[in-house]
C-alpha positions in Angstrom: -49.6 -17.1 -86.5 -49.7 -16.0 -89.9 -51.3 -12.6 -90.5 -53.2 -11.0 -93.4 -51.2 -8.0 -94.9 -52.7 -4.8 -94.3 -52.0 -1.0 -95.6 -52.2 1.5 -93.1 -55.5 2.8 -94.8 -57.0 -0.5 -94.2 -60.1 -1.2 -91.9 -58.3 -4.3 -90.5 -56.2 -3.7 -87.9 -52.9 -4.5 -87.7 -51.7 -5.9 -84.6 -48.1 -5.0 -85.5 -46.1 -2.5 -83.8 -45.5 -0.3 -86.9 -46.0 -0.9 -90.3 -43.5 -2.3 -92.9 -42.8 -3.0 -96.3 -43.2 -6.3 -95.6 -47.3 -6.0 -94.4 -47.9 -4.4 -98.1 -50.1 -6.7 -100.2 -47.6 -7.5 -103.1 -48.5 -6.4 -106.6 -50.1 -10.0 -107.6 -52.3 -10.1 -104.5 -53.6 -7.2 -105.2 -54.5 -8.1 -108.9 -55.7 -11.3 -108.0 -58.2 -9.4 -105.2 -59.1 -7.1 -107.7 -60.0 -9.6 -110.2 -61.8 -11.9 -107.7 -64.0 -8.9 -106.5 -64.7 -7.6 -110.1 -65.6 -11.5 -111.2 -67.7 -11.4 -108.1 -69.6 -8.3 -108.9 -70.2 -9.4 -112.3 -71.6 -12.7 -111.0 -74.0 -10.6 -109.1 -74.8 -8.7 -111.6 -75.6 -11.6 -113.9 -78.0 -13.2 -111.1 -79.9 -9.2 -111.1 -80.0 -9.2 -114.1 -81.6 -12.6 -114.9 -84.2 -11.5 -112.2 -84.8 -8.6 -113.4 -85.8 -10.5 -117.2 -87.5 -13.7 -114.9 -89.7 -10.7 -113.5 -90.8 -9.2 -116.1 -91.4 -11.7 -118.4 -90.0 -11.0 -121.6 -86.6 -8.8 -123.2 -88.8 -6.4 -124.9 -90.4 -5.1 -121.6 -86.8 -4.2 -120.0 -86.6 -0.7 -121.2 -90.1 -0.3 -119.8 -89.3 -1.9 -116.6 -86.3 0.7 -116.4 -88.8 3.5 -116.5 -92.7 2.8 -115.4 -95.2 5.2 -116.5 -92.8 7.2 -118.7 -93.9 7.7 -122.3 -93.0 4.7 -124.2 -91.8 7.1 -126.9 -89.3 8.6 -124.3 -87.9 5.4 -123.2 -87.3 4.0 -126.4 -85.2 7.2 -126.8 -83.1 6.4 -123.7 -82.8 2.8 -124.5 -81.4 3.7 -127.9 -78.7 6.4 -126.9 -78.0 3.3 -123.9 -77.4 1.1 -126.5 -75.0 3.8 -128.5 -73.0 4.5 -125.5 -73.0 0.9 -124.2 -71.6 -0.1 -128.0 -68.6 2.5 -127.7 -67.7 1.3 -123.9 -67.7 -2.4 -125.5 -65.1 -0.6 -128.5 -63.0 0.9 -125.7 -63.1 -2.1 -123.4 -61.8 -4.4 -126.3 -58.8 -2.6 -128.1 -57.4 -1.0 -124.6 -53.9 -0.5 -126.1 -55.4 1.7 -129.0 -57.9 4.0 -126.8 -55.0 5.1 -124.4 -55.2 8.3 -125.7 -58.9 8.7 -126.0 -59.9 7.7 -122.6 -56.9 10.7 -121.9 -58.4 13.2 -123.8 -62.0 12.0 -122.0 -60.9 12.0 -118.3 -59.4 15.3 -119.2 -62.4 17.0 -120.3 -65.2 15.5 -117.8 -62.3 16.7 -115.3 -62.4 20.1 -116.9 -66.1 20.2 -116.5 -65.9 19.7 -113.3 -67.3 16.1 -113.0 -64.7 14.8 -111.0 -66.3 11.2 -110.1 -66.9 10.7 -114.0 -63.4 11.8 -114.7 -61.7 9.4 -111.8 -63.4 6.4 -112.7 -62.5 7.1 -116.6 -58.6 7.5 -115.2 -59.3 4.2 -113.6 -60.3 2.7 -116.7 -57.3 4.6 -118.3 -54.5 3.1 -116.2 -55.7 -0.3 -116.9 -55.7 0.3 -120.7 -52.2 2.1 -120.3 -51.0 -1.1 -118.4 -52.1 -3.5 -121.6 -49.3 -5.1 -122.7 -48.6 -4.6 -126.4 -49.1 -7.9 -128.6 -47.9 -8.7 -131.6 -49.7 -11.5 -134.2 -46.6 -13.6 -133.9 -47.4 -13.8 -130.4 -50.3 -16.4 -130.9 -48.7 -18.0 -133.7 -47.5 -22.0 -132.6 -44.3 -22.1 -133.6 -44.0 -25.5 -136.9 -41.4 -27.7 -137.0 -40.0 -28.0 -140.6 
């Protein structure tokens, strides 16, 4: 009977005698898992956040969903620095191979500071980014026959 592979820090038991090599998730597995759960969460995501716009009726409202009975003026001041900070994640997220360094120097200092979580999750985002592969414009290119 086949069994799934299982890390000794896994909640599933293993019903093996001692653990090997061989009951390690191999590297693609454990990218394809990761993607599948990340795709997943993003699908749920979508579905909140078409509820949350099917709820209250119309995009403009959002920010004051976000924030009943605050002071319009206030929340239009959140939105806006959300948007700012959801603009430079959006940079980051699409030139990975050319923020290596700043997401660094960022995990570094929130680290410093002493917020830890902040500063993990930025090294998460880091290790992706340091894992793009580098491309090159000939890589796209189709090849012509002369």
């Amino acid at each position: 009977m086949n069994q799934i592979p299982t890390s000794p820090s896994s909640p599933v038991a293993s019903t093996g005698s001692s653990a090997s090599a061989a009951e390690q998730p191999a590297p693609p597995v454990d990218f394809v898992l990761a993607g599948r759960a990340v795709s997943t969460g993003a699908h749920i995501a979508g579905l909140i956040l078409a509820a949350q716009l099917d709820t209250v009726g119309t995009p403009r409202k959002l920010p004051r969903d976000l924030f009943p009975g605050v002071d319009p003026a206030v929340v239009q001041e959140i939105w806006d620095r959300a948007m700012v900070v959801g603009v430079r994640a959006g940079q980051l997220m699409a030139a990975p191979r050319f923020n290596r360094d700043r997401l660094a120097r960022l995990q570094g200092e929130l680290a410093e500071a002493g917020f830890h979580a902040m500063g993990g999750m930025a090294g998460r985002s880091r290790v992706v980014a340091e894992r793009a592969p580098e491309w090159h414009p000939g890589d796209g290119e189709i090849a012509r026959e002369h």
